[in-house]
C-alpha positions as CSV (number, residue, x, y, z in Angstrom):
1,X,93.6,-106.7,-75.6
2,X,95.2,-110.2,-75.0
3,X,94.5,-113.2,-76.8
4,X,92.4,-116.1,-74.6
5,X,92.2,-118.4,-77.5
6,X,95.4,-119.4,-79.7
7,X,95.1,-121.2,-82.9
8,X,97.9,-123.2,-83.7
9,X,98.1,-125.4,-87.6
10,X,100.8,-127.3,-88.8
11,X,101.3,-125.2,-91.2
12,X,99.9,-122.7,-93.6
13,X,98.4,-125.5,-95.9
14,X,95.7,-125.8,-93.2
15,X,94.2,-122.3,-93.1
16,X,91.4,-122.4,-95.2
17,X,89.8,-125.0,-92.5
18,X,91.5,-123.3,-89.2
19,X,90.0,-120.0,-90.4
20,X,86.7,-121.1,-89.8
21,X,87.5,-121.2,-86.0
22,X,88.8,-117.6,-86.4
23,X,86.0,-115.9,-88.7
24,X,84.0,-117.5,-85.1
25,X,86.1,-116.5,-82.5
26,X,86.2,-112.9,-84.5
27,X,82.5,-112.8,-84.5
28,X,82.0,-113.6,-80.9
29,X,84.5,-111.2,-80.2
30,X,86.7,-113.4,-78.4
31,X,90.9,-112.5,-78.5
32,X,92.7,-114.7,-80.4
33,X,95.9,-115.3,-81.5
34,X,97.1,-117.7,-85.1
35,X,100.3,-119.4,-85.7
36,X,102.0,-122.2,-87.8
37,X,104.0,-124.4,-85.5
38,X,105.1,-128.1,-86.6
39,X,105.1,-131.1,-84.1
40,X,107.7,-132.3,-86.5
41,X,109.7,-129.6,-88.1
42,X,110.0,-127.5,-84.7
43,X,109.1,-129.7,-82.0
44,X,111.3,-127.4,-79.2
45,X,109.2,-124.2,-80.2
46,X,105.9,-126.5,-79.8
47,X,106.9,-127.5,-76.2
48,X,108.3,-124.3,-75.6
49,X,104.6,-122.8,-76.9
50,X,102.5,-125.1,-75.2
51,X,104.7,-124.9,-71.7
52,X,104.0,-120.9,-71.7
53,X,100.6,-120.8,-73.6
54,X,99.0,-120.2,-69.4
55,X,101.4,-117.8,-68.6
56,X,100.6,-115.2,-72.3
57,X,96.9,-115.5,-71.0
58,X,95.6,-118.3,-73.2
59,X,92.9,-120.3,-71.8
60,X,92.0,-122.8,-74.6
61,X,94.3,-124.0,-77.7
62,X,92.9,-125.1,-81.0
63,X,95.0,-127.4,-82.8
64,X,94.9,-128.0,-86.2
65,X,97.2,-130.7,-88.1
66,X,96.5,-133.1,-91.1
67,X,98.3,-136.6,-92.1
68,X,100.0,-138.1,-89.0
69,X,98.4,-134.8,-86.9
70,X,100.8,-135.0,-83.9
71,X,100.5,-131.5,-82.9
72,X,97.3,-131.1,-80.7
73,X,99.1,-134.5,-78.8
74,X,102.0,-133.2,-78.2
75,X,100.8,-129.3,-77.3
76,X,98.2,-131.6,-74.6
77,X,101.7,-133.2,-73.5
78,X,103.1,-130.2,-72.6
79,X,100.4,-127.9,-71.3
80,X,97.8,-127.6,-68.5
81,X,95.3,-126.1,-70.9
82,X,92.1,-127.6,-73.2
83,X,93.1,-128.5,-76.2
84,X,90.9,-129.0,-78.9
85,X,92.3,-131.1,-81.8
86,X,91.3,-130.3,-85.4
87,X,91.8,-132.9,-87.7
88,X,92.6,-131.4,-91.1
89,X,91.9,-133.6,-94.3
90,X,95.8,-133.2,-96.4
91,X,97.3,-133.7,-99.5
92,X,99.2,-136.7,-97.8
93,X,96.1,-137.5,-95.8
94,X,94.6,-140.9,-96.0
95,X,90.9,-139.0,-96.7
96,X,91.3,-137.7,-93.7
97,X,91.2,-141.1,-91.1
98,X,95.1,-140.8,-90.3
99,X,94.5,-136.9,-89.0
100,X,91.4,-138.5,-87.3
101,X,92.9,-141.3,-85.4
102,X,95.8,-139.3,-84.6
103,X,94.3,-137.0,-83.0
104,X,91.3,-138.8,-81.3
105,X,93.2,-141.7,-80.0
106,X,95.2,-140.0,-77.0
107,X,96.8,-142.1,-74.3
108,X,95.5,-142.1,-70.7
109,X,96.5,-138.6,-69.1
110,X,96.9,-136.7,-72.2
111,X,93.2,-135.6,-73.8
112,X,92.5,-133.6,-76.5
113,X,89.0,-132.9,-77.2
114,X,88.6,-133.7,-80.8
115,X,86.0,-132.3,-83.7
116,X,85.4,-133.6,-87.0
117,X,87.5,-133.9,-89.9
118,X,88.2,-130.5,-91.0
119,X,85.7,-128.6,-88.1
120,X,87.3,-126.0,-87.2
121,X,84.4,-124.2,-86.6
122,X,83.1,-126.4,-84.0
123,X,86.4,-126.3,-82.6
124,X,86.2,-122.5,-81.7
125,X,82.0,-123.1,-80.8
126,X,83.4,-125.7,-78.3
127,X,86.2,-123.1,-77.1
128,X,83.7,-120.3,-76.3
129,X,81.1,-122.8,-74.6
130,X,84.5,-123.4,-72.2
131,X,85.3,-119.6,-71.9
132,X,81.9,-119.3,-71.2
133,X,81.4,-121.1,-67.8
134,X,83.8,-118.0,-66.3
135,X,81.9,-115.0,-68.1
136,X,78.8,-114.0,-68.0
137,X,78.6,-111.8,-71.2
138,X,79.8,-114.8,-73.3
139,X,78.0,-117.1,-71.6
140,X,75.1,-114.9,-72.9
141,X,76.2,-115.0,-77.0
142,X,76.7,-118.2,-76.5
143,X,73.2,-119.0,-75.8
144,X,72.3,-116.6,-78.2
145,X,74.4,-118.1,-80.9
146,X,72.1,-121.6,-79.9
147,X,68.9,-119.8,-80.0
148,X,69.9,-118.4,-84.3
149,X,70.8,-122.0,-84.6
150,X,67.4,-123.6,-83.6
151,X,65.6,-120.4,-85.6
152,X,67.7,-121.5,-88.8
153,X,65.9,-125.1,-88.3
154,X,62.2,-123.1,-87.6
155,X,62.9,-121.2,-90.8
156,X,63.7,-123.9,-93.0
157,X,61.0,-126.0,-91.7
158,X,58.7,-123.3,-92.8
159,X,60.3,-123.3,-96.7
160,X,59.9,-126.8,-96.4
161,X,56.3,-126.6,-96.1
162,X,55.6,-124.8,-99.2
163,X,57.0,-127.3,-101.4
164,X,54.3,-128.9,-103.0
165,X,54.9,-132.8,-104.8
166,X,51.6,-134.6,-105.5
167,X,52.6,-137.6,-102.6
168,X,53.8,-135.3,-100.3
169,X,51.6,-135.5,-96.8
């Protein structure tokens, strides 16, 4: 088996979000891989990573970084792939709006499709939904995955109802 996704952090300060996207991607039963690579600390083994990411097999990057949050930018710089940017709320983080516009404000030419602060989760939801316009069998767990989202709503619609206050219609 050969990882299809790779999720990158800037370093291991950022797993308890980035693990969301693999807890997900393990679920789905997609390949993944998960390393720590700094735009800053070792910016030649993030160009090296992101200029070879296509030829290991990978197919979408998740990229999580907090504070200035350079790296999903710079692994979009280098590589032909998606890459989904995770902005991670840091101890050095300005509540989270530096990862956020670092991440989301991209120049012309170099996108990186960007979630919410600290949704790494959607990050690997938005991963499989691209994996899943060239397979079938994830295409159908995807839609799946949709469907025990909109039951969840249906469900607690229903508990809703039997809450009883004395102005409640």
């Amino acid at each position: 088996m050969k990882a299809i996704v790779s999720i990158i952090m800037g370093s291991t300060s950022d797993l308890k979000v980035m693990e969301e996207a693999a807890k997900f991607l393990n679920d789905m039963r997609i390949p993944f891989e998960m390393n720590a690579l700094s735009a800053h600390r070792v910016p030649e083994q993030v160009a090296n990573f992101a200029k070879e990411a296509h030829t290991r097999g990978i197919k979408v990057i998740i990229a999580g970084a907090g504070g200035a949050a350079h790296l999903p930018g710079v692994i979009a710089a280098f590589t032909p792939l998606p890459v989904i940017g995770v902005p991670v709320r840091s101890s050095i983080s300005i509540d989270g709006w530096d990862s956020i516009l670092s991440i989301l404000q991209m120049p012309a030419g170099i996108p990186v499709a960007t979630v919410a602060l600290d949704g790494a989760r959607n990050a690997a939801i938005l991963a499989a939904q691209i994996l899943a316009t060239a397979d079938i069998d994830l295409f159908a767990k995807v839609q799946q995955f949709k469907r025990e989202l909109a039951e969840k709503i249906t469900a607690a619609n229903e508990e809703l109802a039997e809450i009883h206050y004395d102005f409640k219609i």
